[in-house]
C-alpha positions as CSV (number, residue, x, y, z in Angstrom):
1,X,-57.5,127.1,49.5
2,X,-61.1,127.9,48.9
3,X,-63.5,125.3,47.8
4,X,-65.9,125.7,44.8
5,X,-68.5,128.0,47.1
6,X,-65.2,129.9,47.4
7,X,-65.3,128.8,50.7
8,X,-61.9,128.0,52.5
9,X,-61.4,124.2,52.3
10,X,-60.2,122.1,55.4
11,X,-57.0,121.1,53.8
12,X,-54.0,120.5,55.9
13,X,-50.9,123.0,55.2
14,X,-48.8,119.8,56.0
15,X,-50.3,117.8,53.7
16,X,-50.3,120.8,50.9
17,X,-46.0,121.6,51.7
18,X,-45.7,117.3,51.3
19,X,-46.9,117.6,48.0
20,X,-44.9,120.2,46.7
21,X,-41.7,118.9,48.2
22,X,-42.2,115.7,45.8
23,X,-43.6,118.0,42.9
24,X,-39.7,119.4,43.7
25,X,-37.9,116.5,43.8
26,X,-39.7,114.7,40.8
27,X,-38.5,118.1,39.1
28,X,-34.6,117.9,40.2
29,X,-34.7,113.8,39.6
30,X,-36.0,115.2,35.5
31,X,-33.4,118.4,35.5
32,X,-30.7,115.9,36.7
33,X,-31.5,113.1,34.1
34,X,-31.6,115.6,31.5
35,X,-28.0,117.1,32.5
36,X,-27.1,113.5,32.9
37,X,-28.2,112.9,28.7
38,X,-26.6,115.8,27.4
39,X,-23.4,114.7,29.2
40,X,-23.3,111.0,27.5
41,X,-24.7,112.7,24.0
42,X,-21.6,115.1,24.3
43,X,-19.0,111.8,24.8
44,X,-20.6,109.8,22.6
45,X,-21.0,112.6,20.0
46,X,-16.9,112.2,20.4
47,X,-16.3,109.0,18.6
48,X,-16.5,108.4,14.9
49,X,-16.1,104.5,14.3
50,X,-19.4,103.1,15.0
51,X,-18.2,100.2,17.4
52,X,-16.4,103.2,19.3
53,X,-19.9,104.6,20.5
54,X,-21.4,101.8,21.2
55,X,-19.1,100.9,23.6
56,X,-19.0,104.6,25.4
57,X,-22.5,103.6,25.5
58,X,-22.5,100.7,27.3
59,X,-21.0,102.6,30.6
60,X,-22.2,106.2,29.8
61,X,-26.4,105.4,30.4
62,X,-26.0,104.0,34.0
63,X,-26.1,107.4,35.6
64,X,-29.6,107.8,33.8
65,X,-31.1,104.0,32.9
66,X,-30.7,100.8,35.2
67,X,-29.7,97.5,32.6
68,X,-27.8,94.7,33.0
69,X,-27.8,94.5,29.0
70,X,-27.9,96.5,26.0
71,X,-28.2,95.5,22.5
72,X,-28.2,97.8,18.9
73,X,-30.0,96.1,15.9
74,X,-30.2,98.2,12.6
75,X,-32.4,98.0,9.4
76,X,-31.1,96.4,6.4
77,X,-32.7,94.8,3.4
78,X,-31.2,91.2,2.4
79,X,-30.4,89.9,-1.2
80,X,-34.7,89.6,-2.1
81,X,-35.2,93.0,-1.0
82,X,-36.7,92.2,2.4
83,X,-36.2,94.5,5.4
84,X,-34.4,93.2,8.0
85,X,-33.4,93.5,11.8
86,X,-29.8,92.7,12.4
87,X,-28.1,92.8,15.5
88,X,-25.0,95.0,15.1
89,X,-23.8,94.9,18.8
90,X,-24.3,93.6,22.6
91,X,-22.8,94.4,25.6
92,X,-24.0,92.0,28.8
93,X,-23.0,91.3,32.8
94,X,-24.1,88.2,31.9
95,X,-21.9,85.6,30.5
96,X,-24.8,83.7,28.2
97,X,-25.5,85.9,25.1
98,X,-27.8,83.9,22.7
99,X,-28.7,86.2,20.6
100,X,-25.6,88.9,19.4
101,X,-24.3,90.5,16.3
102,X,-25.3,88.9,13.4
103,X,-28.5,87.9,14.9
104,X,-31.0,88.7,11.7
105,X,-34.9,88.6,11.7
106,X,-37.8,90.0,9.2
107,X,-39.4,93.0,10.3
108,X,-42.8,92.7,8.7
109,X,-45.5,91.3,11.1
110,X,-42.8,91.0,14.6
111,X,-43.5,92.9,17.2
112,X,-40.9,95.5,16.3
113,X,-42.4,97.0,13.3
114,X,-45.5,98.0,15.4
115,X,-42.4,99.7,17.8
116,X,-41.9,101.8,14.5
117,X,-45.2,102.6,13.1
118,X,-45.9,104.1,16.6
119,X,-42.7,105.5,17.3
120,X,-43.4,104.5,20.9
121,X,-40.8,102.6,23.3
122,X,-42.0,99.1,24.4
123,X,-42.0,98.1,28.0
124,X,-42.0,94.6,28.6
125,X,-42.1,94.2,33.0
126,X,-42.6,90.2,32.7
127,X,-40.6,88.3,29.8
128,X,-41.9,85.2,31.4
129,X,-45.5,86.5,31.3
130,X,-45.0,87.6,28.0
131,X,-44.1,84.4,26.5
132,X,-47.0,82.8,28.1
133,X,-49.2,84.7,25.9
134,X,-46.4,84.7,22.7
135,X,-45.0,81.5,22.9
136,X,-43.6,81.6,19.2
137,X,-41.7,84.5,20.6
138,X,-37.8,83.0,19.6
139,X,-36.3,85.9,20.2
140,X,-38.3,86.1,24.0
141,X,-37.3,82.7,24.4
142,X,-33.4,83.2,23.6
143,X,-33.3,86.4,26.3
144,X,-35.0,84.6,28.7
145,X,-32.0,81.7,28.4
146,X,-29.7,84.8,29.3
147,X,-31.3,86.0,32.5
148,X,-33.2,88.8,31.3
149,X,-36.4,89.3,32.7
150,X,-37.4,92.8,31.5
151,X,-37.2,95.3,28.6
152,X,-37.4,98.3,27.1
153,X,-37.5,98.8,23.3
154,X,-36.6,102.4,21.8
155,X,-37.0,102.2,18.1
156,X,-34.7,105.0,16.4
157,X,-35.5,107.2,13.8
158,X,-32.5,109.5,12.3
159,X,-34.2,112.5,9.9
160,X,-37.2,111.4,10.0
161,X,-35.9,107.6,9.0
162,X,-36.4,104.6,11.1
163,X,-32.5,102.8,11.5
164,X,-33.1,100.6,14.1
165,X,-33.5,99.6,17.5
166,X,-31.7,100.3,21.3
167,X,-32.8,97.3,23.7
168,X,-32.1,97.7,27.3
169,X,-32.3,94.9,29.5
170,X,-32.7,93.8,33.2
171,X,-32.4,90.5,35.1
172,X,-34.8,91.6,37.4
173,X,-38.9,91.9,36.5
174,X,-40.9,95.5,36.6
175,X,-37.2,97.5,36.4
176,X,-39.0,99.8,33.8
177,X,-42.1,99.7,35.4
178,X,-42.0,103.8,36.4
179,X,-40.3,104.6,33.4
180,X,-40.0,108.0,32.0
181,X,-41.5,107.6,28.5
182,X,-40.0,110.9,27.9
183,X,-36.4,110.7,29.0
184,X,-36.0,107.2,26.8
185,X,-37.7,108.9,23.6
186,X,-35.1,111.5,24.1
187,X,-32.1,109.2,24.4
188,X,-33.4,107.1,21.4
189,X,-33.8,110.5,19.2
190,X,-30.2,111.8,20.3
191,X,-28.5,108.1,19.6
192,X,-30.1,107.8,16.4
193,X,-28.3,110.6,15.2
194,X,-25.1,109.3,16.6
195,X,-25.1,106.3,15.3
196,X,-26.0,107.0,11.6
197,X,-23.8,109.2,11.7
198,X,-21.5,106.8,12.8
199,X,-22.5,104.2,10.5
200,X,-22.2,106.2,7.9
201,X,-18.6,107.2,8.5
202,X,-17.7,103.8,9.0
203,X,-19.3,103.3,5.2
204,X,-17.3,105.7,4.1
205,X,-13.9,104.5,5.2
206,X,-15.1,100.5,4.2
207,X,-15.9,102.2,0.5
208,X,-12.7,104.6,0.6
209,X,-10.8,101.1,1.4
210,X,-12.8,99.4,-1.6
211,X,-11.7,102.6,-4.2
212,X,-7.9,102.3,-3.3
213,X,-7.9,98.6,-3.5
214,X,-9.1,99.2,-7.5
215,X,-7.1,101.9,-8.3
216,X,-4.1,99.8,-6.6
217,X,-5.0,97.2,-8.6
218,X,-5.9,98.9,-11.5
219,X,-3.0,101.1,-12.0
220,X,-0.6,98.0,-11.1
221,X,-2.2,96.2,-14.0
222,X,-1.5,99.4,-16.5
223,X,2.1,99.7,-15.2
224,X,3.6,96.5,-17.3
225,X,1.9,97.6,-20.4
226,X,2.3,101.1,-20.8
227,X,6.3,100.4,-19.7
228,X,6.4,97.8,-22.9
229,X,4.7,100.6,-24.9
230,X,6.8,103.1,-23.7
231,X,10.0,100.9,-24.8
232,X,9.0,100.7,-28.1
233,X,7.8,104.0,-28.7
234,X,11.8,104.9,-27.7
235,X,13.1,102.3,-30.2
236,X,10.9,104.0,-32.8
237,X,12.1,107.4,-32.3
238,X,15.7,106.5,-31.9
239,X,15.1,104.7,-35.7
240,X,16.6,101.2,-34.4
241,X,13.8,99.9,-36.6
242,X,14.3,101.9,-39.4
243,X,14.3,105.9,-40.4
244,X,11.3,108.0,-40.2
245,X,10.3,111.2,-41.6
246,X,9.1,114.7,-40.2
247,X,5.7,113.4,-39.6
248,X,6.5,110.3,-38.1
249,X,8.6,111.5,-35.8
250,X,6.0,114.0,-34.6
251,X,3.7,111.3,-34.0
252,X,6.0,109.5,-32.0
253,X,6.7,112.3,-29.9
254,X,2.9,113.0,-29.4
255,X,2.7,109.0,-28.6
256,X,6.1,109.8,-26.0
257,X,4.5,112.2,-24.3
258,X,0.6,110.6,-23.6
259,X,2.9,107.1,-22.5
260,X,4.7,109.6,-19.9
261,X,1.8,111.1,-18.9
262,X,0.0,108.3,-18.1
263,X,2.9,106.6,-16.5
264,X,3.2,109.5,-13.9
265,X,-0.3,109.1,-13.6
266,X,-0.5,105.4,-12.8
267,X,3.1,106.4,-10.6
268,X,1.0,108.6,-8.3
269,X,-2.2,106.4,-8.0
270,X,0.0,103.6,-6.6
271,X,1.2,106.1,-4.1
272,X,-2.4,107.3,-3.2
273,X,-3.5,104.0,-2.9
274,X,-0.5,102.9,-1.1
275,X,-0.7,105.8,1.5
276,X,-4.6,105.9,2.3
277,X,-4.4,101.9,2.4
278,X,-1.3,102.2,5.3
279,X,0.2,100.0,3.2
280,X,3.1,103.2,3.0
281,X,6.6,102.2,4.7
282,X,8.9,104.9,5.1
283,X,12.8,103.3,5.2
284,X,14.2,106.1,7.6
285,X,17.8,106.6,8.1
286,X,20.3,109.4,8.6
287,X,19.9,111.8,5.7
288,X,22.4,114.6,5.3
289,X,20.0,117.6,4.1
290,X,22.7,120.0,3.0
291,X,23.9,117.3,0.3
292,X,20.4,116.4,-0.2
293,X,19.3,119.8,-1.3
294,X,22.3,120.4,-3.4
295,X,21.6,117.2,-5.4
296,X,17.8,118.0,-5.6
297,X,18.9,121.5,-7.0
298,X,20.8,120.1,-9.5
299,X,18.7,117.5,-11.1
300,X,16.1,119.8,-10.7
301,X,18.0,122.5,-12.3
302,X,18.4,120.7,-15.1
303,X,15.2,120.1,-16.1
304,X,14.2,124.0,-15.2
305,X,16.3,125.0,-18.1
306,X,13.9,124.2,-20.6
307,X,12.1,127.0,-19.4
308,X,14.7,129.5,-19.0
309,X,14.6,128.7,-14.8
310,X,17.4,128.8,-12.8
311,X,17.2,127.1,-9.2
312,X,19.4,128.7,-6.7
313,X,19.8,126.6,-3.4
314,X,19.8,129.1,0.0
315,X,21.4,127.8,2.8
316,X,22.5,130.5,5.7
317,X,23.3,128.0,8.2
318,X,24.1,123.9,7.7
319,X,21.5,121.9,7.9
320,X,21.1,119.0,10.8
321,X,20.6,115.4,9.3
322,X,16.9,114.0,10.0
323,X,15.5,110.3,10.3
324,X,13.9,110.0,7.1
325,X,13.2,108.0,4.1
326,X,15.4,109.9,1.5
327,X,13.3,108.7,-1.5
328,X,10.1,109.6,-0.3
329,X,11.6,113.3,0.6
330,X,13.3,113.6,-2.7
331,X,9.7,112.9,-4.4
332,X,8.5,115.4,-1.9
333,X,11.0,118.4,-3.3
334,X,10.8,117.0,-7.1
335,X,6.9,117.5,-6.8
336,X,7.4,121.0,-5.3
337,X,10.1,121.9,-7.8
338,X,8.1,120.8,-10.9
339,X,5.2,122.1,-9.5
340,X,6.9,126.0,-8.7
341,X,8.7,125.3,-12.6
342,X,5.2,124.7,-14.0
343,X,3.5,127.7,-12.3
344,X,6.7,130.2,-13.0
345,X,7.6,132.8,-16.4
346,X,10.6,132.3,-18.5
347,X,13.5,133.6,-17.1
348,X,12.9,133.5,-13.7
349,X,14.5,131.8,-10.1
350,X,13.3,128.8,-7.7
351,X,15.1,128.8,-4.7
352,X,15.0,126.2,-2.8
353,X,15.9,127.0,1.1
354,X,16.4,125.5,4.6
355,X,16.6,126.7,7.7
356,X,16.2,125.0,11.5
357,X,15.6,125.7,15.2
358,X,15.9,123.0,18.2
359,X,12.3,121.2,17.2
360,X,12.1,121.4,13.5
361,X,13.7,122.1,10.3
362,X,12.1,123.5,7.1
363,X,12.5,123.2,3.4
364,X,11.0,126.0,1.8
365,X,10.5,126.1,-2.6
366,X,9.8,129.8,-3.7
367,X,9.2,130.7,-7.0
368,X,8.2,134.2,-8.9
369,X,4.7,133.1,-10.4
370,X,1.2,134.2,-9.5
371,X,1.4,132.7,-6.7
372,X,-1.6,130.8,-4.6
373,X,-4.4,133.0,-3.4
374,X,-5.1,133.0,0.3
375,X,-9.1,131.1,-0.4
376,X,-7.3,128.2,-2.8
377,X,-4.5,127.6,-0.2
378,X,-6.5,124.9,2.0
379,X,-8.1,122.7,-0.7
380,X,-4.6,122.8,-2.6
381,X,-3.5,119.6,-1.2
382,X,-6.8,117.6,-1.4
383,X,-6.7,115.2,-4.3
384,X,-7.5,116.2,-8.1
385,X,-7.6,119.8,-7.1
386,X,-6.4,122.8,-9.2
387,X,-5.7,126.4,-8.5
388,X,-7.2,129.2,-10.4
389,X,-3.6,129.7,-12.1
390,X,-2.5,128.1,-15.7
391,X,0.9,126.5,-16.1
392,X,2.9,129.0,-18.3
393,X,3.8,126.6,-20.9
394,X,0.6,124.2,-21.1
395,X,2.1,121.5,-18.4
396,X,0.0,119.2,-17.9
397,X,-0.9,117.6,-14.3
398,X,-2.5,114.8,-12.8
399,X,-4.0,116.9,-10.1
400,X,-2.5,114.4,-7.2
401,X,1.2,115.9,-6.6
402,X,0.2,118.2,-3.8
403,X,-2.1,115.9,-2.1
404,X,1.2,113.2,-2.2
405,X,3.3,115.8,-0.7
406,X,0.7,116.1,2.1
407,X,0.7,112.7,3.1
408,X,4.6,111.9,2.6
409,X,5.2,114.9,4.9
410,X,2.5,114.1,7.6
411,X,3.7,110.5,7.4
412,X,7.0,111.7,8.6
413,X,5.3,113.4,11.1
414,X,5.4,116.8,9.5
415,X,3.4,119.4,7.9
416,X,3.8,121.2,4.9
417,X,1.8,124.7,3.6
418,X,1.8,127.4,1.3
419,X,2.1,131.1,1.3
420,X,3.5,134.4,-0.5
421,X,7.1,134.6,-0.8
422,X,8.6,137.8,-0.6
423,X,8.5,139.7,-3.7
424,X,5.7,138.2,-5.1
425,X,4.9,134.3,-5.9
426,X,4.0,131.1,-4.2
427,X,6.4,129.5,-1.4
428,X,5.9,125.7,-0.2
429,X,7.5,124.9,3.5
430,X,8.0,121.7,4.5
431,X,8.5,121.7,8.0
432,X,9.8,118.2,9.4
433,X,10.9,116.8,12.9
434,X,15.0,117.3,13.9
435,X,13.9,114.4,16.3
436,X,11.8,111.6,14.6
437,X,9.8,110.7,18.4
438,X,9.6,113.9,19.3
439,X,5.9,114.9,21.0
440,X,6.4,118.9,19.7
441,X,3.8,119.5,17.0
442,X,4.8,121.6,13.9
443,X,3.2,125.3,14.1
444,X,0.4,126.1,12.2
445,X,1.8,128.9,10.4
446,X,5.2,129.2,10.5
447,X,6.4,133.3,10.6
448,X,9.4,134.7,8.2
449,X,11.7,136.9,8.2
């Protein structure tokens, strides 16, 4: 190489090859770490719950970070507003563990929040050392009670937002000593992610929990009182209390039909709640489906002649009997009956069919309405959703049924969807297990003829 004369230097080729051989393997140590992260971000990124990635985290960094501990505290504020640090999770190969989950400590003036306002990662080589010169330290002293003797601190920051803190650990001094800044800021970016997204989840299912506990609550508290009013608005009408006229009679029906309404109502949020809660039991037995049907079609078929509707029940072939909990199927096919009568013109047919191979048997409700179109066909079944379509005769809904169906089928360990029926008009399959433990899993479109 020439010198700054551009004069060849005296520089020994030996020495020259040495250096780029390290250059290389510094550069394969960093390409191997980085294929390393995107690994454990990719199996983290897996899990939902957020206890369920930090525990894929405890074993997933070793390929990349040496630790004999690692500890998650995230930001909170208390009942007066202040911002906290609150341990939400330790994992240690040491048996002592003084300070875990739960542990809580003000961020203003520690250590930590000069960790955020730099966004840096602190690297402590000597705990002991360091407590020499911070000897009000608690937390310092705690660690040091467990074995630790080094640290590294990553703060992490999620869009922009501080959330918390990653500690990693070591019960041996200066393990962090040639730490890549880099590869750690990296981790703590990716994690922070993870984890609120993971917190947030886990938020969401503690607050779903809260919302079906109160409407559980709720609608059992309405169910008494609305039954008594109910009863009397019956003993009205019938004139055990006296006669009424044209008007009165009117009102009373009016008054019969909101009490029914909201009885259905408070009916199907008792389900919902029972069924997102897991408090659902199905009572499975033998159920004869050909008798089934033919009893649904009847009862149905009575009420389908307000409108006009006949039901006709299609059954090419016998039916096998399934394991399952005949009242929650029957309020399966009513829903689907009452919602194809609701949807369908005077004078028209539901049929109600069945058909089955060696896996699975389905239950298909066809009627000669509008029908569902294709973009409204997922969202159907999510709760309080409506199609485009009007009932034909003002019905009125509690926007529920569908979503009910849904989770009575899957609960049986079926599936249920909707599509055109020949001719024209919306057709609802049901598609249930011959076997109740078997591991097939239902199609996700199942072809007709």
């Amino acid at each position: 190489m020439p010198d700054k004369a551009g004069q060849p230097t005296g520089q020994d080729p030996r020495e020259l090859q040495q250096a780029l051989v390290e250059v290389s393997l510094r550069l394969e140590r960093r390409v191997r770490e980085l294929e390393a992260l995107v690994t454990v971000t990719e199996r983290i990124n897996r899990g939902l719950l957020l206890d369920e990635v930090l525990d894929e985290i405890y074993d997933a960094f070793r390929p990349i970070i040496p630790y004999d501990r690692i500890g998650v505290a995230l930001l909170e504020e208390d009942d007066r507003g202040r911002k906290m640090v609150r341990s939400q999770w330790m994992r240690s190969d040491n048996q002592a563990a003084h300070i875990g989950p739960g542990y809580a400590a003000p961020l203003a003036g520690s250590s930590l929040e000069t960790i955020l306002d730099t966004g840096e990662p602190r690297i402590i080589n000597d705990l002991q050392a360091h407590l020499l010169h911070h000897p009000k330290s608690r937390s310092t002293q705690q660690i040091l009670k467990d074995g630790v003797r080094s640290s590294l601190t990553c703060p992490l920051v999620a869009t922009g937002r501080p959330v918390g803190f990653i500690f990693f650990s070591s019960n041996t001094p200066n393990t962090y000593r040639d730490a890549h800044v880099a590869t750690f800021q990296q981790i703590a970016g990716q994690l922070a992610m993870i984890l609120e997204k993971s917190r947030l989840y886990q938020r969401l299912m503690e607050l779903n929990e809260l919302k079906n506990r109160f409407l559980g609550v709720a609608a059992h508290d309405l169910r008494n009182p609305l039954g008594v009013l109910g009863g009397y608005v019956d003993l009205l009408r019938q004139e055990a209390l006296g006669p009424l006229n044209e008007a009165q009679q009117e009102v009373m029906a009016v008054m019969a039909d909101v009490t029914g309404r909201m009885s259905g109502l408070v009916d199907d949020l008792l389900d919902v709640s029972a069924i997102e809660s897991g408090r659902l039991e199905l009572e499975r037995a033998p159920l004869d489906l050909n008798r089934f049907l033919a009893d649904q079609a009847h009862s149905q078929g009575l009420i389908a002649q307000g409108k006009a509707i006949r039901i006709a029940l299609e059954l090419p072939e016998p039916l096998p009997s399934v394991a399952a909990d005949g009242q929650r199927l029957g309020q399966v096919i009513d829903n689907l009956i009452a919602n194809a009568i609701k949807f369908s013109p005077r004078d028209t047919v539901i049929t109600l069919s069945g058909s089955a191979d060696e896996d699975w048997v389905r239950i298909s409700v066809s009627d000669q309405g509008p029908g569902v179109p294709p973009e409204e066909r997922e969202r159907l079944f999510e709760p309080f959703q409506r199609g485009s379509n009007t009932p034909t005769a003002d019905e009125q809904s509690t926007g529920l049924g569908l979503s009910i169906v849904q989770k009575l089928v899957q609960a049986h360990g079926g599936r249920v969807h909707v599509d055109e029926a020949p001719g024209g008009g919306a057709r609802f399959t049901v598609q249930l297990p011959r076997d109740a433990g078997t591991d097939a899993q239902p199609p996700e479109q199942e072809p007709h003829a």
